[in-house]
C-alpha positions as CSV (number, residue, x, y, z in Angstrom):
1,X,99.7,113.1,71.4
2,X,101.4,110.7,69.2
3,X,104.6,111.1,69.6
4,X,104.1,111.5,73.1
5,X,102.7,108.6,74.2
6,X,105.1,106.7,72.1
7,X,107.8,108.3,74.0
8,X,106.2,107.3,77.6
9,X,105.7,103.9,76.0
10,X,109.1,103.3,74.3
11,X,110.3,104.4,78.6
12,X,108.1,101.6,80.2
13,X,109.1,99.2,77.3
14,X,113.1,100.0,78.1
15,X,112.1,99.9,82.1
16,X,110.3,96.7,82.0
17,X,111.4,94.9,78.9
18,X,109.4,92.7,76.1
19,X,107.3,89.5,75.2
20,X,107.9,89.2,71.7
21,X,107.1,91.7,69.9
22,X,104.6,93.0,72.9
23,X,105.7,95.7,75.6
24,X,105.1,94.5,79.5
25,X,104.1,97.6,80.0
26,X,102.1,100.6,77.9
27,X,99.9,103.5,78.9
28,X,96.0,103.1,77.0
29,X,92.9,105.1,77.1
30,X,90.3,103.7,79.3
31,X,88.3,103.0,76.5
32,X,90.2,101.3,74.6
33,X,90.3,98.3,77.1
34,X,88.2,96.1,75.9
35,X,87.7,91.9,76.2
36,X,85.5,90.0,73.9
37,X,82.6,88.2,76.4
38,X,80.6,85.4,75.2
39,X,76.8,87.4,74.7
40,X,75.3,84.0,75.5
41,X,74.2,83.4,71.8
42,X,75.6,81.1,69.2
43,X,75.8,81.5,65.6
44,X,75.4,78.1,63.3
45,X,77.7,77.8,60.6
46,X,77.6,74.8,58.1
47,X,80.6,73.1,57.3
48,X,82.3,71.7,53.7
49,X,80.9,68.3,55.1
50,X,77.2,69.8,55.7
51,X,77.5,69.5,59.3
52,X,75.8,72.2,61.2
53,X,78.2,74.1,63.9
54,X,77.2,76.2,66.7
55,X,80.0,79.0,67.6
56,X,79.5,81.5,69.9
57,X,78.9,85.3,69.4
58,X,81.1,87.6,71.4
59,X,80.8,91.4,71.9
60,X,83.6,94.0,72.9
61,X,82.8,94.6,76.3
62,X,84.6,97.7,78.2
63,X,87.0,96.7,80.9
64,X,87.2,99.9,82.9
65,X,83.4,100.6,83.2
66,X,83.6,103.1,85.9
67,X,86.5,105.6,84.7
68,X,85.8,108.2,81.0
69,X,87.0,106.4,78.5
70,X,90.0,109.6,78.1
71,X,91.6,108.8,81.2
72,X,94.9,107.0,80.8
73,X,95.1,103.7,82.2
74,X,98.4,101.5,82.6
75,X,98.1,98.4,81.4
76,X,99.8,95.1,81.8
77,X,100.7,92.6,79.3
78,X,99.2,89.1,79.7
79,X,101.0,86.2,77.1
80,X,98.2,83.9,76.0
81,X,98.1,80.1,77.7
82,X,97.6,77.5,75.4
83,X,93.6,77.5,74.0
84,X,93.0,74.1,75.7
85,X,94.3,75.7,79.1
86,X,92.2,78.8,78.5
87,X,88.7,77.2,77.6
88,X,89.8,74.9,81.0
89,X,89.8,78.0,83.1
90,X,87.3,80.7,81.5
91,X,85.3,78.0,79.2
92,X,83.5,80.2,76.4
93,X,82.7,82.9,78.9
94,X,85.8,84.9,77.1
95,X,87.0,84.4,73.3
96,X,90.6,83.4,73.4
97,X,93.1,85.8,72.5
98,X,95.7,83.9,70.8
99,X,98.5,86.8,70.7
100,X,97.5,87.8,74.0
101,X,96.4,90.8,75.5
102,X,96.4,94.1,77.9
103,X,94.7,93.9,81.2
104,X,94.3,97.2,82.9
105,X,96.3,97.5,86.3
106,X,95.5,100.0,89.5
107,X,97.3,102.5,88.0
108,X,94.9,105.4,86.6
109,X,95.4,108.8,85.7
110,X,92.8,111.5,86.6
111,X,90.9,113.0,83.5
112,X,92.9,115.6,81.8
113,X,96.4,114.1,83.1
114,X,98.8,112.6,80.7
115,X,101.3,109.4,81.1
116,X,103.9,112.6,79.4
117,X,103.0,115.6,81.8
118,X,105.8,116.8,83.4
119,X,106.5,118.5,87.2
120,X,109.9,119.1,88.1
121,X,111.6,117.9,85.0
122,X,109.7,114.9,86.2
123,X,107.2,112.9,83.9
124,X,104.5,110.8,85.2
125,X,105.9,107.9,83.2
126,X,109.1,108.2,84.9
127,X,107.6,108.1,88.4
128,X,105.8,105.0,88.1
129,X,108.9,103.3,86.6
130,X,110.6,104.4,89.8
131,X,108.0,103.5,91.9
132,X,107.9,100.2,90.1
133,X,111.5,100.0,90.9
134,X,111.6,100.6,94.4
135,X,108.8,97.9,94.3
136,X,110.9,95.0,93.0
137,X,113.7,95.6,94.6
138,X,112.5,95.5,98.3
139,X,112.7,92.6,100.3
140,X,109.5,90.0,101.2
141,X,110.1,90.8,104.5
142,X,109.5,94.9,103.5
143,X,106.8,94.2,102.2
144,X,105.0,91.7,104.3
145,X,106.1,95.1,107.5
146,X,104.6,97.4,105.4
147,X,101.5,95.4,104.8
148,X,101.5,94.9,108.4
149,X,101.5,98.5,108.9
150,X,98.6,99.2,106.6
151,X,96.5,97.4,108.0
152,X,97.3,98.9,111.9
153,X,96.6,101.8,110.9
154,X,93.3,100.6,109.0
155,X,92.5,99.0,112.3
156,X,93.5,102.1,114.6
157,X,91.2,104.2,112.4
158,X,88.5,102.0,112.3
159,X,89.2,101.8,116.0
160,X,88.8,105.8,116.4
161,X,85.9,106.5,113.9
162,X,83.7,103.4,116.5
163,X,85.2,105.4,119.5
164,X,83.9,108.6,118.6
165,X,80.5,107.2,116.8
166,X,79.6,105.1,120.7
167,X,80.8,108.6,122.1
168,X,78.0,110.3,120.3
169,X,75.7,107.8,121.2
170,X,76.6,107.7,125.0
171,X,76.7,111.5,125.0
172,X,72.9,112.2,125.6
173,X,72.7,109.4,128.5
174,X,75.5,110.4,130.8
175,X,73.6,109.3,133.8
176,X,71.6,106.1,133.4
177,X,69.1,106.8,136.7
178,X,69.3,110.7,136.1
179,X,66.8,112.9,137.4
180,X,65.7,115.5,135.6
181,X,67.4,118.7,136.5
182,X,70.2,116.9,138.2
183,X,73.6,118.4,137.9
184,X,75.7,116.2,135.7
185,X,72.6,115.1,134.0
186,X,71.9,114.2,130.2
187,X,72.3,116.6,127.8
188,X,69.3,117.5,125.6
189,X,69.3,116.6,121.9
190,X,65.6,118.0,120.7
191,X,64.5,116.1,118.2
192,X,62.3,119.2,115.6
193,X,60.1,118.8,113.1
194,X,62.7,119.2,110.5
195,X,64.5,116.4,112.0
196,X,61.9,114.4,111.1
197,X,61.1,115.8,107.9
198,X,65.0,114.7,107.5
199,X,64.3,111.1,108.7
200,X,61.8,110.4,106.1
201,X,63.3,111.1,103.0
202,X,66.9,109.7,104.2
């Protein structure tokens, strides 16, 4: 696996360049993303001048809580603010990193794929550097279409799912002032004893 993910991580770094001695880019295992959060304690330290000090106690917490900890996760590179900006926007909530750090993106891989498996002479790696690509190289007004798009289509969904969920509804009470037996009347949706039995333990 080594020299694998080296490889797919020496391809992002070449795609997407450097900061410093950092990669923009790099593939990491779910759990491996971690942040140090502030566990709401402090630990009291005396200094030279016998001054007592409180600092607070931080513990690794897992960033990507709800994926295994194997699954490959590409993460972005984040250059650290000054510490006076930091503790101005995230207080002691989160220990400052003062070389920076890797914050996970939307990009996961399903457990048991790797950032080096290949299809068609195609890695993974390579695809979401194209992908990337195509990205940054389309116009605002591309994007702001296709956005526009997304959510039509969201909405025309939504629209059909209501549609046919009212249909349902409607279905048994065709006729408002039916009469019973009357051609064109309602149609019968018997409601059994295992309905209910289904009722109460939803």
């Amino acid at each position: 696996m080594g020299n694998s993910l080296k490889s797919a991580n020496d391809r992002l770094r070449q795609a997407h360049g450097s900061t410093g001695a950092f990669a923009n880019y790099a593939w990491k295992l779910a759990g491996e993303c971690e942040f140090p959060l502030w566990n709401g304690q402090f630990d009291y330290r005396a200094q030279d001048s016998g001054l007592i000090v409180p600092y607070p106690v931080y513990e690794r917490r897992n960033m990507c809580r709800n994926l295994d900890p194997k699954q490959w996760v590409l993460c972005r590179y984040l250059a650290p603010p000054t510490e006076a900006e930091w503790q101005a926007t995230v207080g002691l909530n989160v220990e400052y990193p003062p070389h920076g750090y890797y914050a996970p993106t939307n990009v996961e891989l399903d457990l048991g794929i790797n950032p080096w498996d290949e299809s068609r002479g195609v890695t993974i790696t390579d695809a979401v550097i194209a992908f990337a690509k195509q990205q940054r190289d389309k116009t605002r007004a591309e994007i702001d279409r296709e956005g526009e798009e997304i959510l039509a289509r969201k909405d025309a969904a939504q629209d059909a799912a209501l549609d046919e969920q009212i249909g349902d509804l409607l279905l048994p009470f065709a006729n408002v002032d039916h009469v019973p037996g009357k051609r064109g009347g309602p149609v019968s949706t018997p409601f059994t004893k295992q309905d209910a039995a289904s009722v109460q333990h939803a």
